[in-house]
ChimeraX commands (.cxc) that place a marker at each C-alpha (Angstrom):
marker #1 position 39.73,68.83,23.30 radius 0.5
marker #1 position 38.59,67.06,26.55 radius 0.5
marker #1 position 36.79,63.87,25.09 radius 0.5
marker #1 position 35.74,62.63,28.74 radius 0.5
marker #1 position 32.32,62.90,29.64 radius 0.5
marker #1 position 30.84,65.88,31.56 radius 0.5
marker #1 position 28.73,66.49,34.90 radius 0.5
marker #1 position 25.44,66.67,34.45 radius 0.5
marker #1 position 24.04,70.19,34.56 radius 0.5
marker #1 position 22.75,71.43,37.85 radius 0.5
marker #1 position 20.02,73.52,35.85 radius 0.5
marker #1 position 18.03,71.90,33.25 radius 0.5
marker #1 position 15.29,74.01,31.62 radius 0.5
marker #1 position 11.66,72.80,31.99 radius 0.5
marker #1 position 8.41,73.80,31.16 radius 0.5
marker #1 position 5.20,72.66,30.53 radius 0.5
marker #1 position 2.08,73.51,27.80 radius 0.5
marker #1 position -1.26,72.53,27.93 radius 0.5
marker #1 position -2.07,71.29,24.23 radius 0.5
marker #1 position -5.63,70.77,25.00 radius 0.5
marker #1 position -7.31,71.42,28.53 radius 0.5
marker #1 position -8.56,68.57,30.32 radius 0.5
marker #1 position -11.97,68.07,31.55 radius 0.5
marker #1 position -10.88,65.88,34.28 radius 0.5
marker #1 position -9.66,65.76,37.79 radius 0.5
marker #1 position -6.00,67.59,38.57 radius 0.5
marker #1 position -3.01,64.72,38.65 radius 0.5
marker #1 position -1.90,65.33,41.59 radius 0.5
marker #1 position 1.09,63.50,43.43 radius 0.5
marker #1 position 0.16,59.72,44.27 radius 0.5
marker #1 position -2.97,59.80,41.88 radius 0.5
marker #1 position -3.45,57.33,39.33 radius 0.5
marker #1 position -3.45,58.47,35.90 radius 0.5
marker #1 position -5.78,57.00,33.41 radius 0.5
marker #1 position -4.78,57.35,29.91 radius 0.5
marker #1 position -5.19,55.28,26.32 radius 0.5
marker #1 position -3.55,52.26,26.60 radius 0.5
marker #1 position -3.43,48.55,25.76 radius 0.5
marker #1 position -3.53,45.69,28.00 radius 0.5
marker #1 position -2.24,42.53,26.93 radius 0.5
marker #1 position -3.55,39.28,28.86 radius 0.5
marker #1 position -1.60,35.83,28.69 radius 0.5
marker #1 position -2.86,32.73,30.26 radius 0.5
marker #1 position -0.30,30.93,31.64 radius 0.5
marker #1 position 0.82,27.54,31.49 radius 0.5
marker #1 position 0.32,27.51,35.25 radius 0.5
marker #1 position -3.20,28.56,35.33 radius 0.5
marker #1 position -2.52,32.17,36.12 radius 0.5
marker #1 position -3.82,35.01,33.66 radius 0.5
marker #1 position -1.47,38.00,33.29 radius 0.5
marker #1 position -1.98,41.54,32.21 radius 0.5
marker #1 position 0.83,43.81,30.70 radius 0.5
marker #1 position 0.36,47.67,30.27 radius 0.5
marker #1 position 3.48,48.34,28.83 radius 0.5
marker #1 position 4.83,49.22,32.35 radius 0.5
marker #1 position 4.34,45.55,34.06 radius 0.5
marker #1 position 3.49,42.40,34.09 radius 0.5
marker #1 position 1.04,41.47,36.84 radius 0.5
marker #1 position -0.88,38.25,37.82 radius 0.5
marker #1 position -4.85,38.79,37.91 radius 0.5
marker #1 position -6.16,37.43,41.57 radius 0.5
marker #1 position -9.14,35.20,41.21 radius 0.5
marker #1 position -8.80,33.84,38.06 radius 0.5
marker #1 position -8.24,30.35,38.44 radius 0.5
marker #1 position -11.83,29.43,37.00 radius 0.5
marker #1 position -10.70,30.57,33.71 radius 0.5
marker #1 position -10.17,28.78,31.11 radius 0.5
marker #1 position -7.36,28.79,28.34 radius 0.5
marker #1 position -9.30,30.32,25.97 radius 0.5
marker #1 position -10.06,33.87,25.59 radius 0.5
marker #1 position -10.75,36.48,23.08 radius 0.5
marker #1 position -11.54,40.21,23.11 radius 0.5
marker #1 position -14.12,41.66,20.71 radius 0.5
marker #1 position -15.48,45.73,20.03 radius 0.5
marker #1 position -18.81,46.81,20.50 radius 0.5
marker #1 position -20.50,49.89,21.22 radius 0.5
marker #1 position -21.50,48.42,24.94 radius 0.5
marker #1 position -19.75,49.43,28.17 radius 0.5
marker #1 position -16.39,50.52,27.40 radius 0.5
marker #1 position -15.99,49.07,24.09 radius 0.5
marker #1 position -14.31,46.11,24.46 radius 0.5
marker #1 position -15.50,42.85,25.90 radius 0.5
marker #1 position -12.96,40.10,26.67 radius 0.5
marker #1 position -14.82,36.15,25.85 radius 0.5
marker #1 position -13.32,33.52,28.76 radius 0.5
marker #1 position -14.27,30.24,28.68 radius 0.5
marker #1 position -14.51,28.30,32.48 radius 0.5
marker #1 position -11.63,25.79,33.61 radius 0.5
marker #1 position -12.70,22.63,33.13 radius 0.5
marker #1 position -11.45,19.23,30.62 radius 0.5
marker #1 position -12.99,17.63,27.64 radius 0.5
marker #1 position -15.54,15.77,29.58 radius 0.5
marker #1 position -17.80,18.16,30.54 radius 0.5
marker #1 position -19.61,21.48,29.23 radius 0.5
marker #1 position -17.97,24.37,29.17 radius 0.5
marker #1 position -19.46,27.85,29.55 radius 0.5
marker #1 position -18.41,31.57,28.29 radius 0.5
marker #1 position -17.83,34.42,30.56 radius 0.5
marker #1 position -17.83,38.35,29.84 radius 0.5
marker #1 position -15.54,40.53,30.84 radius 0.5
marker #1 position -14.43,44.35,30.68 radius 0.5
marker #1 position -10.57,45.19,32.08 radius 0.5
marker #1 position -11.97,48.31,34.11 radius 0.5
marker #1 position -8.61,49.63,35.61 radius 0.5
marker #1 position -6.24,46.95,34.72 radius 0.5
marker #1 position -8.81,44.63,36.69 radius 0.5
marker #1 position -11.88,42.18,35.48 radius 0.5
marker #1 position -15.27,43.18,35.62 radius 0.5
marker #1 position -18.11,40.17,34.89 radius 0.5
marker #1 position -20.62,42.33,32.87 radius 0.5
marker #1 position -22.89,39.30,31.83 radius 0.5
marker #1 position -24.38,36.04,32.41 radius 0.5
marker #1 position -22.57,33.12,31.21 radius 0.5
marker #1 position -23.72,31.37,28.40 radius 0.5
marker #1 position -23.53,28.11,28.70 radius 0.5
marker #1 position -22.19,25.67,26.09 radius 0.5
marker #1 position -23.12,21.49,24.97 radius 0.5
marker #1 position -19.85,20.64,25.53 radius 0.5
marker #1 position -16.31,21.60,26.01 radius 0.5
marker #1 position -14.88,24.80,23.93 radius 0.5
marker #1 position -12.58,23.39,21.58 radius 0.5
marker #1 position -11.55,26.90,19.73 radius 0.5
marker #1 position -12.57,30.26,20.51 radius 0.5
marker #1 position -11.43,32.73,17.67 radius 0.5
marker #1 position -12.08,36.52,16.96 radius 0.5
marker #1 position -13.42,37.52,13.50 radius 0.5
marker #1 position -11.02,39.58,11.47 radius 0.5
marker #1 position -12.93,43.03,12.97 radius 0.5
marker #1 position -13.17,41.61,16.15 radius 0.5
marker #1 position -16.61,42.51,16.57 radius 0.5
marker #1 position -17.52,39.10,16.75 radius 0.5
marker #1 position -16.14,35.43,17.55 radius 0.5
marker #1 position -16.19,31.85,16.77 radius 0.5
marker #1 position -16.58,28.98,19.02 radius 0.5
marker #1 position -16.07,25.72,17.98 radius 0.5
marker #1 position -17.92,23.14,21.06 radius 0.5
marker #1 position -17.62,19.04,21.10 radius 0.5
marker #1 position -21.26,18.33,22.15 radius 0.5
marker #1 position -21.16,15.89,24.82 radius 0.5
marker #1 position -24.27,14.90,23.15 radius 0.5
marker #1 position -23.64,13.87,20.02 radius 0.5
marker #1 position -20.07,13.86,19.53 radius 0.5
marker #1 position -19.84,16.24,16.88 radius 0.5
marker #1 position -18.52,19.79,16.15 radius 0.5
marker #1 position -20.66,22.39,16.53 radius 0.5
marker #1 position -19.33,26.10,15.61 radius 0.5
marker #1 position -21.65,29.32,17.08 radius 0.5
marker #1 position -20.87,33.04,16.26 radius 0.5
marker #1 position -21.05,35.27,19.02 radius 0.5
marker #1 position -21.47,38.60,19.53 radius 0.5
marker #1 position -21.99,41.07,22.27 radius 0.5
marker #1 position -25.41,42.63,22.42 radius 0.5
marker #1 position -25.86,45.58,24.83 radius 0.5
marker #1 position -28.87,45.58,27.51 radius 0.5
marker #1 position -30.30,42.24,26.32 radius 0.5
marker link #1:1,2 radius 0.2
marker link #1:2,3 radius 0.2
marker link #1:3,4 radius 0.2
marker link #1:4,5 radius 0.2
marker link #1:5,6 radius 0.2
marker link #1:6,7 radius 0.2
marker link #1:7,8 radius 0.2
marker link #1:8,9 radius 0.2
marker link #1:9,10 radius 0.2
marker link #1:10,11 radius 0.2
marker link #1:11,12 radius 0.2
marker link #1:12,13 radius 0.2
marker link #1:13,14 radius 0.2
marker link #1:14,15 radius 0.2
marker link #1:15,16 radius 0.2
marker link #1:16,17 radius 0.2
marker link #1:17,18 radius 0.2
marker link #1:18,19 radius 0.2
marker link #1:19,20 radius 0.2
marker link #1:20,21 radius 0.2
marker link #1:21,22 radius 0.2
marker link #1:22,23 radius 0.2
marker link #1:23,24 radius 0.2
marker link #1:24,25 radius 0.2
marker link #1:25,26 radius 0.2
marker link #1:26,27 radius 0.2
marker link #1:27,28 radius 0.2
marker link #1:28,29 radius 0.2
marker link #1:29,30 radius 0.2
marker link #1:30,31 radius 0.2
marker link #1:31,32 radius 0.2
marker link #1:32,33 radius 0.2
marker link #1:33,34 radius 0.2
marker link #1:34,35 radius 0.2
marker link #1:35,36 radius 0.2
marker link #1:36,37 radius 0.2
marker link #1:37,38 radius 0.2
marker link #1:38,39 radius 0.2
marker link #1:39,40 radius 0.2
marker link #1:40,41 radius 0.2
marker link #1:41,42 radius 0.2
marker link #1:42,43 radius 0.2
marker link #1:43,44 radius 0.2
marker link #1:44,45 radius 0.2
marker link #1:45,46 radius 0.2
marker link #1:46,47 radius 0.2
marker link #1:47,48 radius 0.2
marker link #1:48,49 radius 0.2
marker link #1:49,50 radius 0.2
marker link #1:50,51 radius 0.2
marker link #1:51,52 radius 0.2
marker link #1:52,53 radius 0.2
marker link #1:53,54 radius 0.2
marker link #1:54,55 radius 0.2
marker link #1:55,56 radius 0.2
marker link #1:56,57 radius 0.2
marker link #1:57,58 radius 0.2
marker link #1:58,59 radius 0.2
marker link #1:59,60 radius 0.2
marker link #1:60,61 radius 0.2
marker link #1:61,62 radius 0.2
marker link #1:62,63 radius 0.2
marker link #1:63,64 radius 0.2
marker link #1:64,65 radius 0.2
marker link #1:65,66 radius 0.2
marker link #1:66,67 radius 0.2
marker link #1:67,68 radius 0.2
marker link #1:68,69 radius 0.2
marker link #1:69,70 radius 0.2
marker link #1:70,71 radius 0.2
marker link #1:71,72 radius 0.2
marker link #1:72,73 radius 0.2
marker link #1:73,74 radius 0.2
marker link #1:74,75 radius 0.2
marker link #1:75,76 radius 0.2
marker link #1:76,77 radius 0.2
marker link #1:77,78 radius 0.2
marker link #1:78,79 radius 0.2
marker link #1:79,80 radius 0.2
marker link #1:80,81 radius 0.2
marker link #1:81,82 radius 0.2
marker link #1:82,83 radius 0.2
marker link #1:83,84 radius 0.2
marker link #1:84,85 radius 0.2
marker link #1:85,86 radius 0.2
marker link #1:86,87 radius 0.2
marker link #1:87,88 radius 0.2
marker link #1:88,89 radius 0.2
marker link #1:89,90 radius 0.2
marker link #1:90,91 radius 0.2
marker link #1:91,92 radius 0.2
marker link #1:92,93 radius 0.2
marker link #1:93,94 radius 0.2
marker link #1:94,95 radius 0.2
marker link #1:95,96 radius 0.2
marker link #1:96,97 radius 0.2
marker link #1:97,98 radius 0.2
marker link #1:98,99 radius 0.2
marker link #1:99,100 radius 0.2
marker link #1:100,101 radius 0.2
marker link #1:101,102 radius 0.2
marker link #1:102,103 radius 0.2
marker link #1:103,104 radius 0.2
marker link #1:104,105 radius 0.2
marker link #1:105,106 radius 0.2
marker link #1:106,107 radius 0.2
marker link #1:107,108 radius 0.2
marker link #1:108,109 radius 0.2
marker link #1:109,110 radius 0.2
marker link #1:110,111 radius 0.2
marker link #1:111,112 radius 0.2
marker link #1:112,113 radius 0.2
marker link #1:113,114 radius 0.2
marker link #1:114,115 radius 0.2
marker link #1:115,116 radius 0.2
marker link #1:116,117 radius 0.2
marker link #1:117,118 radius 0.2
marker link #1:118,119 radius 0.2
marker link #1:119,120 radius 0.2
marker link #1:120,121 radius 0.2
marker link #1:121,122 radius 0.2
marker link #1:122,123 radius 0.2
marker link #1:123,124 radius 0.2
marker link #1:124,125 radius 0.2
marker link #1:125,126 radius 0.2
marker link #1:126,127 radius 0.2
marker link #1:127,128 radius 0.2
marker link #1:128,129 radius 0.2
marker link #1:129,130 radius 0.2
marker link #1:130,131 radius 0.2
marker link #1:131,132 radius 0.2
marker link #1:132,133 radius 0.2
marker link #1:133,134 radius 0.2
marker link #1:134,135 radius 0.2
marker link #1:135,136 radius 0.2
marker link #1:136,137 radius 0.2
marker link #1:137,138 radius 0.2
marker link #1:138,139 radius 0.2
marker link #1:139,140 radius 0.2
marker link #1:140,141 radius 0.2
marker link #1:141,142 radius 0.2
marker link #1:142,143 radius 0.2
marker link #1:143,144 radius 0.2
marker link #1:144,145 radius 0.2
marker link #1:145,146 radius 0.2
marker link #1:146,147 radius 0.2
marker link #1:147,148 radius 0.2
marker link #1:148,149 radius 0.2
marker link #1:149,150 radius 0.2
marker link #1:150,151 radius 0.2
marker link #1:151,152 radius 0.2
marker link #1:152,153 radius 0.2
marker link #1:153,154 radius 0.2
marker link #1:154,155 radius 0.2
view
């Protein structure tokens, strides 16, 4: 018995089965398929934010006004999940929260900021993610202050 490894075939069987027909466009050679996934963002120690889609790992253009804190929460708004940025910025002056949705592997601003009494500290999602906590120094006053937010739709 030959234990040496073999050519590959020059046949291979293939087919195909629909499962469940789409009601969307025909992928077609060269067109982009859009399918459940998960993005993972990292902020990087060099002020760059990242995005992985289990196929690579990109740098976001234009992100350098973000800060290092960032969270992403569920709601029943847009496409369902919001990512919470905080601006660039140090400990000596306010800092401000931005809204985001990752519309094909790229940031979308869907709201105003909402502007903060100091610098953001902490910025943590609750255990359901449907809603996060901020802790803010208040340049005012010098104390703590901690503010649950959550995403309301068409306000």
């Amino acid at each position: 018995m030959d234990a040496s490894p073999t050519e590959p075939s020059a046949y291979a069987p293939f087919r195909t089965e629909d499962l469940r027909v789409g009601t969307g466009l025909l992928a077609v050679n060269g067109s982009v398929v859009k399918v459940n996934y998960t993005l993972w963002l990292f902020n990087g120690l060099d002020g760059q934010v990242r995005v992985y889609d289990s196929v690579e790992l990109r740098t976001i253009p234009n992100t350098r006004d973000w800060g290092s804190d960032m969270v992403s929460l569920k709601s029943a708004c847009g496409v369902g999940t919001q990512l919470l940025v905080s601006a660039a910025g140090d400990d000596t002056a306010a800092d401000s929260l931005h809204v985001y949705e990752m519309v094909d592997r790229e940031p979308n601003e869907v709201a105003a900021q909402l502007a903060m009494d100091g610098p953001i500290t902490a910025l943590w999602p609750s255990a359901d993610a449907s809603s996060a906590t901020a802790v803010v120094r208040n340049l005012q006053t010098g104390q703590y202050d901690a503010y649950n937010i959550t995403i309301a739709c068409n306000q």
